[in-house]
C-alpha positions as CSV (number, residue, x, y, z in Angstrom):
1,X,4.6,25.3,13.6
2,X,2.2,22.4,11.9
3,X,-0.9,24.2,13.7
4,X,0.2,27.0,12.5
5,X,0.4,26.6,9.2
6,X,-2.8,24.6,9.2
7,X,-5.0,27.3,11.3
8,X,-3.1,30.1,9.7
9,X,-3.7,31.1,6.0
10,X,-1.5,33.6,4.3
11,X,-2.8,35.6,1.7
12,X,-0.9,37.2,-1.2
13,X,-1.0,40.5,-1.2
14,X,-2.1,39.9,-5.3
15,X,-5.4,38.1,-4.2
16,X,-8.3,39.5,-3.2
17,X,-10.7,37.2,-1.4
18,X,-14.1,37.8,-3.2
19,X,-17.4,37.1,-1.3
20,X,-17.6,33.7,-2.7
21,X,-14.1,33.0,-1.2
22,X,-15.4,34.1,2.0
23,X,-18.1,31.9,2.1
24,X,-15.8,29.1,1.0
25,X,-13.5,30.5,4.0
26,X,-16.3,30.0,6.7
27,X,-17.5,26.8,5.0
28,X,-13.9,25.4,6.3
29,X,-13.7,27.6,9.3
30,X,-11.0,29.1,8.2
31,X,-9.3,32.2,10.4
32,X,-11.9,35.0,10.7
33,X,-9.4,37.8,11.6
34,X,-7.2,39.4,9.2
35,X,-3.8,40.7,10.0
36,X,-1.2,42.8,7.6
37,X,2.5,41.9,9.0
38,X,5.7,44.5,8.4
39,X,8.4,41.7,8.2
40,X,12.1,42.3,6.9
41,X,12.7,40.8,3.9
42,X,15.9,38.8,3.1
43,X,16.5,41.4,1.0
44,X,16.9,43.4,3.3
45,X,14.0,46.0,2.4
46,X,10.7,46.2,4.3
47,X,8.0,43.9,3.1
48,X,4.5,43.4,3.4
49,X,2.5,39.9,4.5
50,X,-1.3,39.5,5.3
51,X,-2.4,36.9,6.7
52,X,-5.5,34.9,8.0
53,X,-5.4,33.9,11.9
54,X,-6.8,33.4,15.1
55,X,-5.2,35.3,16.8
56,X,-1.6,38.3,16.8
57,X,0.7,35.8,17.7
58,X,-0.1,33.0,14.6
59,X,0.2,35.7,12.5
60,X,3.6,36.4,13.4
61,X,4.3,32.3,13.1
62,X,2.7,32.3,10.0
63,X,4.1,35.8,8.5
64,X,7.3,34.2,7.9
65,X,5.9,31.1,6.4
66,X,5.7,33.2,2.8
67,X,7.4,36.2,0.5
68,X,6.5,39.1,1.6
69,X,5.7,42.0,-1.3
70,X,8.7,44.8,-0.4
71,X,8.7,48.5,-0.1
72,X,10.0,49.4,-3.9
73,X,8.1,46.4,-5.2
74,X,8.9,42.8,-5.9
75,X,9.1,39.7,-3.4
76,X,11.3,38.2,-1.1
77,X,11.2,35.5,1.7
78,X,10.4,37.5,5.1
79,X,12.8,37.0,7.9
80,X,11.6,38.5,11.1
81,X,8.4,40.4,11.8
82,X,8.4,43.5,12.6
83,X,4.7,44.6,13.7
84,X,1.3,42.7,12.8
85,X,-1.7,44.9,13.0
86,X,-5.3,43.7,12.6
87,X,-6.3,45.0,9.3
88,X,-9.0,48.1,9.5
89,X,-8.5,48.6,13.1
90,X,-4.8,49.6,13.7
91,X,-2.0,51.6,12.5
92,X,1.4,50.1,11.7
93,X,3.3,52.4,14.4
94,X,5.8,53.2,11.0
95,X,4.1,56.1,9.4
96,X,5.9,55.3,6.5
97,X,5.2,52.2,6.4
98,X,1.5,52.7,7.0
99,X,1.4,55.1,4.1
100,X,2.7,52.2,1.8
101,X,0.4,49.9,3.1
102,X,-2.7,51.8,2.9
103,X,-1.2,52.9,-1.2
104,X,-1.9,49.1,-2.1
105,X,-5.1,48.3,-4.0
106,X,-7.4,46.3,-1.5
């Protein structure tokens, strides 16, 4: 779990990584790929986490690390993952789910 929080970044769904973060990111080697997790909350709502990994499976790891940002608004600690999809390439397989994600600003 160590690797994975060292090799896997989350990133709060409030920050948006500007070019100059990016070029800090590969200065570091940081994660290249970028993932957006449905988790349950302990809430018990649906939440949103994105993270920064190397590959599906550290995102999961590192998905629960964090608060996710829930369905409805708010935070809470995230519980168990639900999907991870790589960010503009998939669809969460929730249509409903998708829709909130894809309402977020980016």
């Amino acid at each position: 779990m160590a690797t994975t929080t060292i090799k896997a970044t989350l990133v709060v769904l409030a920050l948006c990584l500007s070019g100059q973060a990016l070029a800090q990111a590969a200065k570091y080697n940081l994660p290249k790929r970028h993932f957006a997790c449905e988790v349950s909350t302990r809430d018990g709502v649906a939440g949103l986490v994105l993270v920064q990994a190397d590959t599906r499976t550290l995102a999961e790891e590192a998905a629960l690390v964090g608060a996710a940002y829930k369905v409805g608004g708010g935070t809470s600690p995230a519980t168990r993952v639900i999907e991870c999809i790589e960010r503009g390439k998939e669809r969460f397989k929730d249509g409903y789910f998708h829709e909130f994600y894809i309402s977020l600003p980016k």
